[in-house]
C-alpha positions as CSV (number, residue, x, y, z in Angstrom):
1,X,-7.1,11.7,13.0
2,X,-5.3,8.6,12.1
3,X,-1.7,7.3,14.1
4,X,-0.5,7.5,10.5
5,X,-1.8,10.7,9.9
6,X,-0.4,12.0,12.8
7,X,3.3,10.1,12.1
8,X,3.7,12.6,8.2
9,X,3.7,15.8,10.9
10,X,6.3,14.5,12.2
11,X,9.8,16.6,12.3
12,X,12.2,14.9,9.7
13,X,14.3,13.0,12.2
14,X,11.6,11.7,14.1
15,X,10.3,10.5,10.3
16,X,13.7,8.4,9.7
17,X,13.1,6.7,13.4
18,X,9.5,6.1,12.1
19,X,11.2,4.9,8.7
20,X,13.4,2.2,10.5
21,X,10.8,0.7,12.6
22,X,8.7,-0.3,9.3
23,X,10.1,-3.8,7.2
24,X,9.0,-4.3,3.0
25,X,5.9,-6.7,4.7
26,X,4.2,-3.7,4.3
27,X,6.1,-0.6,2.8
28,X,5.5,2.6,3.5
29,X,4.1,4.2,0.2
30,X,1.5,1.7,0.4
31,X,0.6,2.5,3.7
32,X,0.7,6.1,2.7
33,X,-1.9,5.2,-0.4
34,X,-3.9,3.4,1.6
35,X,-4.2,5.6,4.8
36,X,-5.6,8.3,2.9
37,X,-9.1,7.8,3.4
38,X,-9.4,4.7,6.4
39,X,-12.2,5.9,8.7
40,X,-13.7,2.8,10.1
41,X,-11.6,-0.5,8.9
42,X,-13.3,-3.7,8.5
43,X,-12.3,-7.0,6.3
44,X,-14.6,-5.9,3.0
45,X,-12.6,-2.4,3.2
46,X,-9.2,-4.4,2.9
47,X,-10.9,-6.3,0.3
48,X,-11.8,-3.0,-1.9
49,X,-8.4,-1.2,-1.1
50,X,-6.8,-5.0,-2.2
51,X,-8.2,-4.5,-5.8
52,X,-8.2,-1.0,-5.9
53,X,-4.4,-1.2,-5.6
54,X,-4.5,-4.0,-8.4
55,X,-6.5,-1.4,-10.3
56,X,-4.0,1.1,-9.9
57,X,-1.1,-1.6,-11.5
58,X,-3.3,-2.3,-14.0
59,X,-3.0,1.6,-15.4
60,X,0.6,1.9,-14.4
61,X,0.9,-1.2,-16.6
62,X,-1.2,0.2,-19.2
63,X,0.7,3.4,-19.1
64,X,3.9,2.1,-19.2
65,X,2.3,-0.2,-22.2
66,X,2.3,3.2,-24.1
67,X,5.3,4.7,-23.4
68,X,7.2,1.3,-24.8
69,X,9.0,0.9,-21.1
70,X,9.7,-2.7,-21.1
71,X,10.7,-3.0,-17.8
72,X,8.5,-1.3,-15.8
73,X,6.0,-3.3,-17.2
74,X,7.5,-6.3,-16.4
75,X,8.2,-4.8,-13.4
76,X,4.2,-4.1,-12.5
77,X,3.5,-7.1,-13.9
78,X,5.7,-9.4,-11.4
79,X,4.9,-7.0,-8.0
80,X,1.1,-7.9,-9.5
81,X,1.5,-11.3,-9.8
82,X,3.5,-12.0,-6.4
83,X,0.4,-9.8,-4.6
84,X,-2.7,-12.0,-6.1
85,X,-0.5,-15.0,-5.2
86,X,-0.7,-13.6,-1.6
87,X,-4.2,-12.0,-1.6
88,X,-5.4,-13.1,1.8
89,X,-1.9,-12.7,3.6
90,X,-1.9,-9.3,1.7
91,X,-5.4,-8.5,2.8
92,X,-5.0,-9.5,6.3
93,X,-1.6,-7.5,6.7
94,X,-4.0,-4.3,5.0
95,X,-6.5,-5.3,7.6
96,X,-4.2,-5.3,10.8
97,X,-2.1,-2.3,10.2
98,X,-4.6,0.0,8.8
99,X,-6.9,-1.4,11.9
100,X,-3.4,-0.2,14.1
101,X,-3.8,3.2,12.2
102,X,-7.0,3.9,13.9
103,X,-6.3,3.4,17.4
C-alpha cells in the first residue's frame, strides 16, 4: 500500500501533523486525486496524470460554463493557465512526490 495510503488511516490528530508538514507546491487534494491509483511511477505516468488533471478543469470549467458561475470559471481558468505555464516543474513535482508515495 502506498505511504499516502497509509497517512488517510491515520487518527485525526496525527492527520493535522501530516496537514502541517505539506506547503501549496503541491496541495493535498491533489495528492489525494492523484494517489488513487499510483502503482509503479515513472515520467510518462506524471505526464498522463498532468493532462488528466487539465482534463478534469476542462469539465469543471465546462460545468461551471452551464451553471452561469462567473467566477469559478475564471477561477479554473487562471489555476489552468498558471499549471500549463509550469508543466514540467508541475510534472516533475507529480513525478518526485508520488515516486515518495511508493517507498
Amino acid at each position: 500500500m502506498a505511504q499516502w495510503n497509509q497517512l488517510q488511516m491515520l487518527d485525526c490528530k496525527y492527520l493535522e501533523q501530516v496537514e502541517q508538514l505539506y506547503d501549496d507546491s503541491f496541495p493535498m487534494d491533489i495528492r489525494q486525486y492523484l494517489s488513487k491509483d499510483t502503482v509503479a511511477m515513472q515520467d510518462s505516468l506524471a505526464t498522463v496524470q498532468f493532462h488528466d488533471l487539465l482534463a478534469q478543469l476542462d469539465d469543471q470549467h465546462s460545468r461551471f460554463a452551464l451553471e452561469n458561475n462567473f467566477l469559478l470559471q475564471h477561477n479554473i481558468r487562471e489555476i489552468k493557465r498558471n499549471l500549463q505555464v509550469r508543466t514540467f516543474i508541475i510534472k516533475s513535482i507529480l513525478f518526485f512526490f508520488l515516486s515518495a508515495d511508493l517507498e
